[in-house]
C-alpha positions in Angstrom: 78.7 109.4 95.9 76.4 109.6 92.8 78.8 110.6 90.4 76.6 113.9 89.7 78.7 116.7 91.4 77.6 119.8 91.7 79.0 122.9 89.2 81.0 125.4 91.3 78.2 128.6 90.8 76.1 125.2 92.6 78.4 124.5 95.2 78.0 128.2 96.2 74.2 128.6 96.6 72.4 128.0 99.8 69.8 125.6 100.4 66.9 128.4 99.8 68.5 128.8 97.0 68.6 125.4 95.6 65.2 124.5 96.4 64.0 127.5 94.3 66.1 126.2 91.4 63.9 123.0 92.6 60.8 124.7 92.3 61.4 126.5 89.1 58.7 125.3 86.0 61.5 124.4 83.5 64.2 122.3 86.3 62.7 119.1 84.7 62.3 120.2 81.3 66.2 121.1 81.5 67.1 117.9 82.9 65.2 115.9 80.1 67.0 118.1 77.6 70.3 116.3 79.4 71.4 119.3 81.9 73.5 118.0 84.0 73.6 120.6 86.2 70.5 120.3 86.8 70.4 116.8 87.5 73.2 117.7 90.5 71.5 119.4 92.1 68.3 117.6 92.0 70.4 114.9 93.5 71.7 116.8 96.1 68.0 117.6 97.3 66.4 114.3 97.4 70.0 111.8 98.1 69.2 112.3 102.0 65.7 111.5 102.2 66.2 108.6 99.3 69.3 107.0 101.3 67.2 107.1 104.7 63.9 105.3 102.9 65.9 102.3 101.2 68.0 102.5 104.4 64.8 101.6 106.5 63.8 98.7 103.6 66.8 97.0 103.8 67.9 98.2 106.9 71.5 98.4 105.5 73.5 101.3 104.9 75.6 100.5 102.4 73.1 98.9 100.0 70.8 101.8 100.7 73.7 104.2 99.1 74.0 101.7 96.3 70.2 101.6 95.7 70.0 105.1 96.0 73.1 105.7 93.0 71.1 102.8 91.1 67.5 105.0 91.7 69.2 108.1 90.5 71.0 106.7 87.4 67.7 105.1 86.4 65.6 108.4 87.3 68.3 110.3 84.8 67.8 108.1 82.0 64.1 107.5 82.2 63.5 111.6 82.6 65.4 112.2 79.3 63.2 109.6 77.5 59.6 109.6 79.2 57.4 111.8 81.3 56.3 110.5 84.3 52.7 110.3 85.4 53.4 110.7 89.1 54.8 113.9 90.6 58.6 113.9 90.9 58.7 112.7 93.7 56.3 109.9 94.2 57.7 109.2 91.0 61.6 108.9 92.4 60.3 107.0 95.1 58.3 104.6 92.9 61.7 103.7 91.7 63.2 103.6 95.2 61.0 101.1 96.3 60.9 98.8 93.3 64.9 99.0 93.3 64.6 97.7 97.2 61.9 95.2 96.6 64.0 93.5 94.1 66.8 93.4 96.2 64.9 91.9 99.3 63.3 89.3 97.2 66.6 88.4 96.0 68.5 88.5 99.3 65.3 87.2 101.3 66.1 90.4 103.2 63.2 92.5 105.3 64.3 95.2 107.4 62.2 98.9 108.1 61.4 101.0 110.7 57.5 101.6 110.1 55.9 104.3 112.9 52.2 103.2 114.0 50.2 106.5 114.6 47.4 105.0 116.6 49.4 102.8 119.1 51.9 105.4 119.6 54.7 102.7 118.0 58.0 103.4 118.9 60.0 106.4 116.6 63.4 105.9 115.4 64.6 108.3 117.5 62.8 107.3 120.4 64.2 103.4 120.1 67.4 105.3 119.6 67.0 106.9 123.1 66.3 103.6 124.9 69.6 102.2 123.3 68.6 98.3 123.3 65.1 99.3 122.2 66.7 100.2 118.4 67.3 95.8 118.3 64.5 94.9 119.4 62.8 97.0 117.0 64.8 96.1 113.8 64.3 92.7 115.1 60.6 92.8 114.9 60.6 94.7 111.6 62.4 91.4 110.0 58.7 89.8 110.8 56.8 92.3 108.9 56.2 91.0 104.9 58.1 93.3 102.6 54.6 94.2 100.9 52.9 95.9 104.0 55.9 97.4 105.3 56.5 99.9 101.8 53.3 100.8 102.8 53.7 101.6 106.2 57.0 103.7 105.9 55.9 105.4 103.0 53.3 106.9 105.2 54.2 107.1 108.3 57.9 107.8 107.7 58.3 109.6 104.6 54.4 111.2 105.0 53.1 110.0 101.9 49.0 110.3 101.6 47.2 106.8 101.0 46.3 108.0 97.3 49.9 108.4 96.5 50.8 105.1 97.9 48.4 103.9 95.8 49.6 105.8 92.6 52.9 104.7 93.3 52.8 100.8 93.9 49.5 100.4 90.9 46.5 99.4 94.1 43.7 101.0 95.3 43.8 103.4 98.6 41.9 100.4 100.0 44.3 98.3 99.6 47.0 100.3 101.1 45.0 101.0 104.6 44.6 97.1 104.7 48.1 96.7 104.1 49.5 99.6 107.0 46.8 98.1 109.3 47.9 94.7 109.0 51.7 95.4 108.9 50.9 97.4 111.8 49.3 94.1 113.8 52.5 92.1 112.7 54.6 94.6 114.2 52.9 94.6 117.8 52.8 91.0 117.6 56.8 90.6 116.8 57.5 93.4 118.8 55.5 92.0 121.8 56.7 88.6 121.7 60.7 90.2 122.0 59.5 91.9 125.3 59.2 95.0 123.2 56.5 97.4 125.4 54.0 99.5 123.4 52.0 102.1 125.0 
């Protein structure tokens, strides 16, 4: 998919194995030296969980797979040239979510699948359950503004803490509660007025 595939001695390690490689001190020092291998398997760890987050922004597949090659191109190139300030991967996901805010403000697209914690908001696999349910939530989610959803599914989907939200998208931790709070209320609201139930 990303045009980074794995070497064959890559191919043949477990997942243990490759999140070790991960782990190890030097993996992003070798990268910025232009290791391609890597790079591979890098991608290989974070594609899933990067194609699932743009896939709940945009709430299409396919442009979350081309966002996702577009993240990881970008991520290669600025890696070899820069150090980033974040971690990895707040810092991948920084990029992520710029990549899928430009294309919603282009397209005039909003889609996601944010999770409410205190009202006990309907999961993705819980709407998936309920069949119909997965509609009327997209469906609602097209009601929430683009800026307080990345907030919400950044933490209540991909577990981010409000401090690295806030790192990530340049606000204060402040600001990001306001912002899941308030995209939260927009969310009942839409989801309420499609007959949506929330308990």
């Amino acid at each position: 998919m990303f045009g980074f595939g794995l070497p064959k001695h890559l191919n043949n390690m477990g997942d243990m194995e490759k999140s070790v490689l991960l782990e190890k001190s030097d993996a992003l020092a070798r990268i910025r030296r232009g290791d391609l291998d890597a790079f591979a398997c890098l991608v290989q760890h974070f594609q899933e969980p990067i194609v699932n987050y743009l896939y709940r922004l945009t709430g299409d597949s396919e442009v979350a797979r081309d966002l996702a090659q577009d993240t990881f191109v970008q991520a290669y190139k600025k890696l070899t040239t820069s150090c980033p300030t974040l971690s990895f991967n707040s810092w991948l996901f920084r990029i992520a979510t710029n990549n899928a805010l430009q294309y919603l403000r282009r397209k005039a697209r909003i889609a996601f699948v944010p999770l409410d914690e205190t009202r006990k908001t309907p999961t993705i696999e819980e709407a998936a359950q309920k069949g119909a349910a997965v509609a009327a939530v997209q469906e609602a989610l097209l009601r929430v503004h683009e800026r307080l959803r990345v907030c919400m599914v950044l933490h209540f989907v991909d577990g981010f803490k409000h401090r690295e939200i806030a790192n990530m998208l340049g606000i204060s931790e402040d600001a990001v509660r306001m912002r899941i709070a308030r995209g939260s209320e927009e969310f009942r609201r839409a989801y309420g007025a499609s007959g949506g139930e929330l308990h």
